[in-house]
N, C-alpha and C positions, 0 to 999 in steps of 0.2 A: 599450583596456585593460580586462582585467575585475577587478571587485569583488567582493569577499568580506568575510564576518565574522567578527572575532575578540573572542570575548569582549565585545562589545558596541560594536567599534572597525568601522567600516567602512575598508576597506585594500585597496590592489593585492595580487592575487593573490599576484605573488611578491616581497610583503612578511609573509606570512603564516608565522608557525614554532609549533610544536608542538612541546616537552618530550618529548624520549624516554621519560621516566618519567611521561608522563600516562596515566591508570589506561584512558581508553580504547583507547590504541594498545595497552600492553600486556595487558590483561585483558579489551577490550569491556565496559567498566563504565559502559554510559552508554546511553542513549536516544536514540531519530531520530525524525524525522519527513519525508515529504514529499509537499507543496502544488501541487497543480495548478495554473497559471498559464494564462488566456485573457484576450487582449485586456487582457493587462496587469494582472491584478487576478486576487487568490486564490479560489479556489474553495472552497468548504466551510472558511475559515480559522477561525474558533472552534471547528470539531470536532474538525480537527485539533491545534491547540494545548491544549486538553483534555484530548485523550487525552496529548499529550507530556508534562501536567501529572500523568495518571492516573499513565502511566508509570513516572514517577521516582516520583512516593510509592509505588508498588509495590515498589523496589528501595530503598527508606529514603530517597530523597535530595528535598526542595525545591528545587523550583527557584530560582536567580538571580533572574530577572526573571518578572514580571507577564506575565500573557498578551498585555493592552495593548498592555507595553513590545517586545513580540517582534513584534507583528503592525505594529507603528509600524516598526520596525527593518527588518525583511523588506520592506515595501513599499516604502522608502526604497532598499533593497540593487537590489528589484526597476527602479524607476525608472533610477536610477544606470544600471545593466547596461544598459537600456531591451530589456527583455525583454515582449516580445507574445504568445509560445505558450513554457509548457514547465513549468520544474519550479523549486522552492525546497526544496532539501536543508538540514536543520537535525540539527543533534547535541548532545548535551548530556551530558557525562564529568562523573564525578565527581571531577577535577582531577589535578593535580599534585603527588606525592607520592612519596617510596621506594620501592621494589618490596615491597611486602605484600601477603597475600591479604586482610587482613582490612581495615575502612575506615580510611582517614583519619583524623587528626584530627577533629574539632568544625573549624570554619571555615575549612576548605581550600576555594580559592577555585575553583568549576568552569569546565569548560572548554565558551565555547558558537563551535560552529563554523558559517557555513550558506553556501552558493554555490547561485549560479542554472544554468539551463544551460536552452539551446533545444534545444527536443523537442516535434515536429510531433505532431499526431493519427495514431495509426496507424489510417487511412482504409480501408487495402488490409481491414486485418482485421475491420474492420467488417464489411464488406460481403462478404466471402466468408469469412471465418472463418478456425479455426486449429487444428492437429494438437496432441491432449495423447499423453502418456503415465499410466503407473499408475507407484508406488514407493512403496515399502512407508515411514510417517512416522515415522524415527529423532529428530526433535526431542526438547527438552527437554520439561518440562510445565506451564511457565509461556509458552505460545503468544500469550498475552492480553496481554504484555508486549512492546512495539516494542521490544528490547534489538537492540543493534548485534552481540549473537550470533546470526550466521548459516549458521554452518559444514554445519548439515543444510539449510537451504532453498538452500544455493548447492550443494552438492554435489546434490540433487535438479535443480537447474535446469541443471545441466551435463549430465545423464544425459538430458535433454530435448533441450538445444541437440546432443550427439550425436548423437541419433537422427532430429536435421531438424523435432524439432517446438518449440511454442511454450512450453508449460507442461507440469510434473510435474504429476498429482494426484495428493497423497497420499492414504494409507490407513494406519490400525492395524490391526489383522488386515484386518479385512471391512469397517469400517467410514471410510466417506472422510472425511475432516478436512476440507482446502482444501488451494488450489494452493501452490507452492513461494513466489509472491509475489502470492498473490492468494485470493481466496475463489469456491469454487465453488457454482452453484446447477444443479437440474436442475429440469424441466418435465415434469409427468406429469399430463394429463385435462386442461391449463389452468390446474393449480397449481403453484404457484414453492416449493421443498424446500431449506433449508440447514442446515448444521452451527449447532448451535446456542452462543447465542454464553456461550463457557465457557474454559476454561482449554486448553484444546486448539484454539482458533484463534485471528488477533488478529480483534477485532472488525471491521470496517474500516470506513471511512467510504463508500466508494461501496457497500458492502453497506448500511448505516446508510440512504443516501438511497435507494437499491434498495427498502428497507420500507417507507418513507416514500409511495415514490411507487407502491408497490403497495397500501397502504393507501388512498391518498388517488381510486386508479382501481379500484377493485373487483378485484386479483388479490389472490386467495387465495395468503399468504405465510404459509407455515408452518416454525417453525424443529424439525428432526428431525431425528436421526442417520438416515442413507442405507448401503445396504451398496456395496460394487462390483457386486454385481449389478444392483442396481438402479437406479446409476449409466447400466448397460450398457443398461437397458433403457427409459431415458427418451427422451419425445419430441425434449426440447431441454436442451443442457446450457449454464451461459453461465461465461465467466472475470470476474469482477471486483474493479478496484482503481483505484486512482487513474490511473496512468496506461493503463491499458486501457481503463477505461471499464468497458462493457459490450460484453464480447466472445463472439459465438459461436463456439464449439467445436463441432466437425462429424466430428471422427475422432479417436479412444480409441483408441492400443497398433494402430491401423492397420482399426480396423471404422469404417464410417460410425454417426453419431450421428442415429436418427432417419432420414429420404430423404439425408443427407449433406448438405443447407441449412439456413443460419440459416431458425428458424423463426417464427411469426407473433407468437406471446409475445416473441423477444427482439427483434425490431423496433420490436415496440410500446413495449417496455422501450428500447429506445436513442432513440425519438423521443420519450419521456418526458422520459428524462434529459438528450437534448440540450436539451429545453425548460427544463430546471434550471438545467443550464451558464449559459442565454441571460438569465435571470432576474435570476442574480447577477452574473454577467460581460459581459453583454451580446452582440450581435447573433452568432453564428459564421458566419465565411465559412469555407466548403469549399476547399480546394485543389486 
């Protein structure tokens, strides 16, 4: 049987119900988050429940619960499930109310949702990489904001999955934002290039550790607006996010990236961060 959370209730899945009238089925008025799960145990969990916290004060709303109380909860949902590799999905509406555009009352009570779900490493893409496309970034301009508005990054990621490849990168005119569900970096001379973190992309946390741990080993991480051009004409491009990882990309709109292999920079960079994983989560076995 699988578990889930409602509101702060752990429950059989399909004892679970949702109010028609909750602001985020009908308006996406609420915030997400989700948590990388290895060998049981969250991965980066205080940066992600941070930013869920950033989040909602971005959109007016406090959260319910302590970050504490969320990361006690979730671990518990974790256990229960007895989940070993995957994901903890978490949401957070700003409740139950009338259909209005405008908010709620003062103490409408929000709505916190979160389910687990098994989901392997994708191994294959490590190691031999993955096909992007270009489309041009119709989002909103509040990027910086994990909103459960997603209507431009799924519609960009559809336009991907039709054309056979992995990920959109977007662009404003000439210049590339990040991917449809993910943040892009490129590699030119040895040095690692990304969108700088602003209101036009969300932050992310495997980009976060990405700096960290290019900080902490001598690559030069520079945060800069890139054009498409210059996209095109890097040695090594990488996808990242939570559940990507650290992914090489090796073919753009159908050209090779670079010789068409992951390169020496994002190897280095995935045995980094598999050493991060190991740190917090401990040992990974390969499949």
């Amino acid at each position: 049987m699988e578990y889930v959370i409602l509101n702060g209730e752990i429950l059989p899945r399909q004892d679970a119900r949702i109010d028609v009238e909750d602001r985020g089925y009908q308006f996406g008025d609420g915030v997400y988050e989700v948590i990388r799960i290895y060998n049981g145990k969250m991965f980066t969990v205080t940066e992600h429940l941070e930013r869920l916290e950033a989040s909602a004060e971005k959109i007016g709303m406090k959260l319910a619960w302590t970050i504490t109380e969320l990361e006690v909860l979730f671990a518990r949902l974790i256990e229960i499930n007895s989940l070993e590799t995957g994901i903890v999905y978490m949401q957070v509406t700003r409740g139950i109310s009338p259909r209005s555009h405008a908010y709620p009352p003062a103490g409408t009570a929000q709505t916190l949702v979160a389910y687990t779900r098994n989901m392997p490493r994708p191994e294959l893409n490590f190691s031999d990489g993955v096909k992007t496309i270009l489309t041009e970034d119709i989002r909103w301009l509040r990027c910086d904001i994990k909103s459960l508005n997603l209507l431009g990054n799924i519609m960009a990621k559809q336009k991907a999955a039709e054309a056979g490849c992995y990920e959109a990168i977007l662009h404003r005119g000439e210049k590339v934002t990040e991917g449809s569900s993910s943040n892009i970096f490129i590699i030119k001379d040895g040095s690692m290039y990304t969108h700088p973190a602003n209101n036009f992309i969300l932050n992310g946390i495997t980009r976060q550790t990405i700096e960290k741990l290019c900080a902490a080993h001598g690559i030069p991480f520079i945060e800069k607006e890139f054009s498409v051009a210059e996209l095109e004409d890097a040695d090594e491009v990488i996808v990242g996010s939570t559940t990507s990882e650290v992914t090489p990309v090796v073919e753009i709109e159908g050209k090779p990236v670079g010789d068409g292999k992951p390169g020496h920079v994002t190897r280095q960079l995935q045995k980094l961060f598999d050493g991060e994983i190991e740190r917090q989560c401990g040992k990974l076995v390969k499949v």
